[in-house]
N, C-alpha and C positions, 0 to 999 in steps of 0.2 A: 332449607328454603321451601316455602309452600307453594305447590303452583296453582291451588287455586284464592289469587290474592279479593280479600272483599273488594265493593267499588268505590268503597272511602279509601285503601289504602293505594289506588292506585292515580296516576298524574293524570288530569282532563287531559282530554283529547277534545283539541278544536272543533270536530266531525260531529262530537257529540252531545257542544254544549249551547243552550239556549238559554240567552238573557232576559230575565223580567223585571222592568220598573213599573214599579207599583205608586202610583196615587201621586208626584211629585207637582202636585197642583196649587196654584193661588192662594186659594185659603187657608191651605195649611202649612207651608215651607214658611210663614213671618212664625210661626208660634213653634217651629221647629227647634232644637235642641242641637249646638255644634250645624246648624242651618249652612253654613259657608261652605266645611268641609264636605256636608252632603251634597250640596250640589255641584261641588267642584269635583268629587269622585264618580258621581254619575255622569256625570258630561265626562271626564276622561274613559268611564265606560263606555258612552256610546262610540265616542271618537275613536276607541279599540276596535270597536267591534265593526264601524264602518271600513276603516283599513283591512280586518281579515276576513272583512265580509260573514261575521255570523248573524246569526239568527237575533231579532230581537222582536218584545212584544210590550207595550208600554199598556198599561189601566187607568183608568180616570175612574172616580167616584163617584156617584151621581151628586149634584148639587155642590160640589167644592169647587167650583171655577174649572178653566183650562190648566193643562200644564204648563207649572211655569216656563217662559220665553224661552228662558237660557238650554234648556230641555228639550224643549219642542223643537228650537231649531235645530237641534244637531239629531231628531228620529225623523225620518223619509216614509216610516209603515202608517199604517191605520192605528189608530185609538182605539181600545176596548173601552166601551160603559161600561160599568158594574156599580148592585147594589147591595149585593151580599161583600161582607166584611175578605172573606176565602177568594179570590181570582176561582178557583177551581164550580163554584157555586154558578159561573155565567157561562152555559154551554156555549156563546162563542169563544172563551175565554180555552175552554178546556179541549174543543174541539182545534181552535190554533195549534194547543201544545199535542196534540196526539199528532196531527198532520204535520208537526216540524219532524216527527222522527225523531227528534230528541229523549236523550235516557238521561241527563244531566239540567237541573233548570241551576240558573243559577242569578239572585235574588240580590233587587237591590229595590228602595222605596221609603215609606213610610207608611203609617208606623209602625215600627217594627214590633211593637208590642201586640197590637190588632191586625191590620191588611195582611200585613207582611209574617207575622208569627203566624196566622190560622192558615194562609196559605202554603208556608213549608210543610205543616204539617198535615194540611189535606195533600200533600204530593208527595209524602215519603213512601205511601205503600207501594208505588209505580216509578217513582225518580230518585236518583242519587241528588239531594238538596242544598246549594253554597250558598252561603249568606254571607255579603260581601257588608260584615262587620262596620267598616266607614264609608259606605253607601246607603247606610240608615238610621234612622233616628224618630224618636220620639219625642212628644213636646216633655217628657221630664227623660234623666238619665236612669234614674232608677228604674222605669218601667224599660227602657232598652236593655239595662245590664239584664234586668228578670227576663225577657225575651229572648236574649242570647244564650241566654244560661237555658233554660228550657227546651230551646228551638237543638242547641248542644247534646241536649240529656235526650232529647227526641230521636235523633240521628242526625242530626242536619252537619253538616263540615262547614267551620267555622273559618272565614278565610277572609283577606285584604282584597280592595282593589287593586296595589300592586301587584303581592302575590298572583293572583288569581294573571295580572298581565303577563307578568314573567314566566308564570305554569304553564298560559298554553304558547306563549313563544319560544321556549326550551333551551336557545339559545340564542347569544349574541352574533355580531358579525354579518350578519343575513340583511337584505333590501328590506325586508319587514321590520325589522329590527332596526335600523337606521329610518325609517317613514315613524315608529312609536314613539324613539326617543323623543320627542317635541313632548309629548302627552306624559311621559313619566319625570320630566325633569321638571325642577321644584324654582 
């Protein structure tokens, strides 16, 4: 066994991980791709992450409307504008993530072939990068699969929003664990 394990191969740590939705706004979530499941996976994201109290940071794009309802009402933070394609191109955007302390972002939005693809990748030389697979979408599948594929070959860990609930909860049985079950059950 190696003791020194990479940061891909080891399990999040709640302490360390900060959530990003990316762009899930008006004018783009009708022209979205599997559009239901994404917005049902990130609202069970936020709703995670308000129960164990992590970090989040939500984007908006300049000129696409507000984020949608469903979205908005379950984030309590500030909105970032941005009008570079990268989150990381809007030094309030980047100065957030430096000030959470966070070593892990972990990535939900649209689309994932633009917003969300340049962004993993402007934050792999600094961040271990999750891309929560069905928390994003594209207005076609194919440019999703080639962004998964890529954002993959890049570095990024490739992961569900289940997964990703059940990774940093560790285990069943627990008060936390009984408050999520509502959010993971289908």
């Amino acid at each position: 066994m190696c003791l020194e394990q990479k940061k891909t191969d080891r399990l999040l740590d709640p302490e360390d991980c900060l959530i990003v939705v990316i762009d899930v706004q008006e004018k783009l979530v009708p022209i979205m791709a599997e559009k239901e499941t994404l917005i049902q996976n990130v609202g069970r994201l936020l709703k995670f992450a308000k129960i164990l109290n992590l970090p989040v940071i939500l984007t908006e794009q300049e000129n696409l409307g507000p984020t949608v309802r469903e979205i908005k009402e379950l984030y309590e933070g500030e909105v970032i504008s941005k009008i570079h394609f990268s989150c990381f191109f809007s030094p309030e955007f980047d100065s957030g993530v430096e000030r959470s302390g966070k070593k892990t972002i972990v990535l939900a939005g649209i689309e994932s072939h633009i917003c969300v693809f340049q962004t993993a990748l402007s934050a792999l030389d600094r961040y271990a990068v999750h891309v929560l697979v069905d928390a994003v979408s594209s207005k076609s599948l194919l440019n999703k699969e080639v962004a998964v594929e890529r954002m993959r070959e890049a570095g990024c860990i490739i992961s569900t929003t289940e997964m990703f609930i059940f990774e940093i909860l560790k285990r069943a049985g627990t008060d936390t664990f009984r408050k999520v079950l509502p959010i993971i059950r289908y």
